[in-house]
N, C-alpha and C positions, 0 to 999 in steps of 0.2 A: 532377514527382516526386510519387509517393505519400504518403500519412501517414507509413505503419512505415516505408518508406524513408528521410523525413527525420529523425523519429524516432531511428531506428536511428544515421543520421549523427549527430546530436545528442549520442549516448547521454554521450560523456564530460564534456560540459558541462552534462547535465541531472544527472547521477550530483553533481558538484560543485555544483548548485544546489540539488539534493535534499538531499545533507549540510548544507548550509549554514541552509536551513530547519529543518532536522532539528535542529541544534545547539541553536538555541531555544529550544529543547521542552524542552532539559533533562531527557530522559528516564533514571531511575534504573540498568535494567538495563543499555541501551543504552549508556551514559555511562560506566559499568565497564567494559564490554567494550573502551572505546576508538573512536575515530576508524576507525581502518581497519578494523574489523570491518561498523563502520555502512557506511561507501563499500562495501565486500564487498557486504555486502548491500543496498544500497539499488540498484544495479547490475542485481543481480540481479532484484530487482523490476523495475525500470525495461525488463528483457530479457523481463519477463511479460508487462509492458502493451503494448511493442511486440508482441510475438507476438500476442497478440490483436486485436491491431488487423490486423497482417498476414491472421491468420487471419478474422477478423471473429468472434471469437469469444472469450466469457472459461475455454472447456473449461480450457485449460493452467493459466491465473492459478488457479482456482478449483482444482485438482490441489496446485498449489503452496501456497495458502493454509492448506489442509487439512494439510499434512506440517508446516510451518510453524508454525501456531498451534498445532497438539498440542505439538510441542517446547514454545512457549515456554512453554503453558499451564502444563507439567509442571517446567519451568524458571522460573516464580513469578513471570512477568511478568503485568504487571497488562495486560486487555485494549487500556487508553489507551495504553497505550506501543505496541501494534502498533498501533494507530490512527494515532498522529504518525508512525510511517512511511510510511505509507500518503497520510498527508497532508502528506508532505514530499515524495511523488512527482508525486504532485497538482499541485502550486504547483509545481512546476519546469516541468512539463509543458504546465499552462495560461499559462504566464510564455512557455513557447517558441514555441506558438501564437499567442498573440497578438503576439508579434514577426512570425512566420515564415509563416501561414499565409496565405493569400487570404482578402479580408473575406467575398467570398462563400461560400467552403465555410467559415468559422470556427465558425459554430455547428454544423454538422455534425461538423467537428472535437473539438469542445468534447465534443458528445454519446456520442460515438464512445470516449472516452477516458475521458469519466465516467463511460461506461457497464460498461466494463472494468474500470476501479478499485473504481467503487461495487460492485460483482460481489464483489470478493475482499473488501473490507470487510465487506458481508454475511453472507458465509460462515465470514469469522473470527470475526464475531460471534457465528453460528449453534454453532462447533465450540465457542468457549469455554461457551456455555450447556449444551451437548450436555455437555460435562467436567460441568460444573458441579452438574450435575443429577442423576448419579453417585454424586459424593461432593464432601465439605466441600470449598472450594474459595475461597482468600483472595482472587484474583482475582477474583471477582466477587461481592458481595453478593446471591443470589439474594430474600433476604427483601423487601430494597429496591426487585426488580425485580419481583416481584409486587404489593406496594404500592404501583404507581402513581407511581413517585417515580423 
């Protein structure tokens, strides 16, 4: 069996390991919305990183990142909060790997996954600065981010 295929098998147990990490975080916006709006969309993610992996490619995640982070940007999430989701996918992911995968392909695996993740991370990082840069933006302290800090 394939990556995305087992993956994809995986998806509702990684979706509940994802939230579960997620919980942790304590994240503000996230946290208001509720439980099932997170499972909704951690889901959802988790159907990005599979695709790209299917596809060998982060084209989709990074499409989806992009729609994604403008909402939340414009909705006064702080960048860190799409961050912990991101990295609630993460940690479910590499948790299922390293149960499920062969020791031989697992760093390929690992690579494969981080490489699709770290992708959309990137890019959301890219779009909130891109806001940012615009106009005034509580989200992210641009002064801080030129000063080195």
């Amino acid at each position: 069996m394939d990556l995305a295929q087992r993956l994809g098998e995986h998806a509702e147990q990684l979706r509940e390991d994802a939230v579960a990490h997620h919980r942790l975080a304590h994240e503000g916006h996230y946290e208001k919305l509720g439980e099932d709006f997170v499972r909704e969309r951690l889901g959802v993610l988790i159907d990005q990183v599979v695709a790209g992996v299917r596809d060998n490619s982060p084209v989709g995640m990074l499409r989806h990142v992009e729609s994604v982070a403008e909402q939340r940007y414009h909705q006064g999430f702080q960048v860190e909060e799409l961050q912990s989701f991101y990295n609630a996918v993460e940690e479910a992911i590499w948790g299922d790997l390293v149960a499920y995968e062969p020791r031989e392909t697992l760093a390929a695996a690992l690579a494969t996954v981080g490489g699709i993740i770290g992708a959309g991370k990137d890019r959301m990082a890219q779009v909130y600065v891109e806001l940012a840069s615009r106009h005034h933006a509580p989200a992210i302290d641009v002064d801080q981010l030129f000063a080195g800090v």
